[in-house]
C-alpha positions as CSV (number, residue, x, y, z in Angstrom):
1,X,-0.6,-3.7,-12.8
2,X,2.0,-1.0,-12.5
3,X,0.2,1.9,-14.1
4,X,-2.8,0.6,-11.3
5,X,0.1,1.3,-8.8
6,X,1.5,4.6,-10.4
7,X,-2.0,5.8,-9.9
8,X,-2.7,4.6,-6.2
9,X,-3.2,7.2,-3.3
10,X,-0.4,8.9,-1.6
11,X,-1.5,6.9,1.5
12,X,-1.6,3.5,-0.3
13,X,2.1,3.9,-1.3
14,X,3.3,5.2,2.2
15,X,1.6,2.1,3.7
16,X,3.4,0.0,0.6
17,X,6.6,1.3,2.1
18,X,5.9,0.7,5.7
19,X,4.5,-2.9,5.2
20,X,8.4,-3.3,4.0
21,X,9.9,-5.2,7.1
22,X,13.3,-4.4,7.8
23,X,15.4,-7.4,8.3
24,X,13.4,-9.5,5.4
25,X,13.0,-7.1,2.6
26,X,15.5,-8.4,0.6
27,X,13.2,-11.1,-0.8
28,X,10.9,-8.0,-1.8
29,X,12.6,-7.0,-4.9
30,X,9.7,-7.4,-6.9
31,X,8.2,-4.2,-5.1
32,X,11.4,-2.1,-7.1
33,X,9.5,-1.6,-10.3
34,X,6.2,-0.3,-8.1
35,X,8.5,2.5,-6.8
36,X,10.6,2.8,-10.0
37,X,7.0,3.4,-12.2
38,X,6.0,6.2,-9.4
39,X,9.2,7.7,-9.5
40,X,8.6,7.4,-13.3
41,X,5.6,8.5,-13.8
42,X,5.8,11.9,-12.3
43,X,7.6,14.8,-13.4
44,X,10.5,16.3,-11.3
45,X,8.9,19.9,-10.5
46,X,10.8,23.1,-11.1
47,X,9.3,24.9,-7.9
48,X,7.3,24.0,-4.7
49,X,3.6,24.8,-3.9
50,X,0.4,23.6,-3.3
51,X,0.0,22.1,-6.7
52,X,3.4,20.3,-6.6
53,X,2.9,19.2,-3.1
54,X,1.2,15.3,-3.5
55,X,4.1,14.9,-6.5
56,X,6.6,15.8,-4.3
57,X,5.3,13.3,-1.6
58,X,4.4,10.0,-3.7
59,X,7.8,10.3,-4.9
60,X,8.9,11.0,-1.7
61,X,7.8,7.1,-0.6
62,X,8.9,6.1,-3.7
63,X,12.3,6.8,-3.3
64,X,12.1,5.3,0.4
65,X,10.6,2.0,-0.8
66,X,13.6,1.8,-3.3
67,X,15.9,2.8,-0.7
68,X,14.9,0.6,2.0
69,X,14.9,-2.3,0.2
70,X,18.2,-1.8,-1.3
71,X,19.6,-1.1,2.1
72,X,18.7,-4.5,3.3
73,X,19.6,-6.2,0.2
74,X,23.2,-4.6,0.3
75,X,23.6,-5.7,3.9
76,X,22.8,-9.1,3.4
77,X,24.5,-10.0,0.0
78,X,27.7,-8.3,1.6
79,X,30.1,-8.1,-1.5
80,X,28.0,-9.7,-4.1
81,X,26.2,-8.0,-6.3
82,X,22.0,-7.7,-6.0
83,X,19.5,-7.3,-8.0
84,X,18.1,-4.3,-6.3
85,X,22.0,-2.4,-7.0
86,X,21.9,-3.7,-10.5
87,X,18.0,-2.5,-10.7
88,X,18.8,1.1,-9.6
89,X,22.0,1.1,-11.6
90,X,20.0,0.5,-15.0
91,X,17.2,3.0,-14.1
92,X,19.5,5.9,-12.8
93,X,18.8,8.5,-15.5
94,X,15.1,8.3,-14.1
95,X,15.9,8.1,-10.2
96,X,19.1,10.9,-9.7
97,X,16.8,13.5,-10.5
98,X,14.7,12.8,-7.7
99,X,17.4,12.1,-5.4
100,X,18.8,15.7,-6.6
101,X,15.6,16.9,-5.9
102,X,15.5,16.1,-2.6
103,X,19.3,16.8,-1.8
């Protein structure tokens, strides 16, 4: 089912992201690996263009589905620790390049 999602339309994932509603996304952890496979699946570019472009945008929602749900889920578990945190913590190596990216 994920490789289904790592293959679905730029649309399809920004609509994903936006179906994510704030104050109750922290039961929506099961959306993380969707994102994570995204982010996974395609390669951090080296430059910008017109090829690079949909790349740069699906992992563009990607990122913001991960970070919105961990946003929510950090708010409402205070000072324990969450799934999503522990979910992004094991899968950094594939995620900081993006996040780099788009620093």
């Amino acid at each position: 089912m994920l490789v289904r999602w790592c293959k679905t339309s730029t649309t399809d994932l920004a609509r994903l992201v936006d179906l994510i509603p704030i104050p109750k996304s922290s039961h929506l952890f099961c959306l993380v690996p969707i994102f994570h496979a995204t982010l996974k699946s395609v390669q951090v570019p080296d430059y910008v263009d017109p090829k690079t472009i949909p790349t740069i945008i699906r992992a563009k929602w990607a990122l913001m589905g991960v970070l919105k749900i961990s946003t929510v889920t950090s708010s409402v578990t205070h000072h324990l620790v969450d799934n999503v945190t522990l979910y992004i913590v094991r899968k950094w190596d594939e995620i900081y390049p993006w996040m780099q990216f788009f620093a």
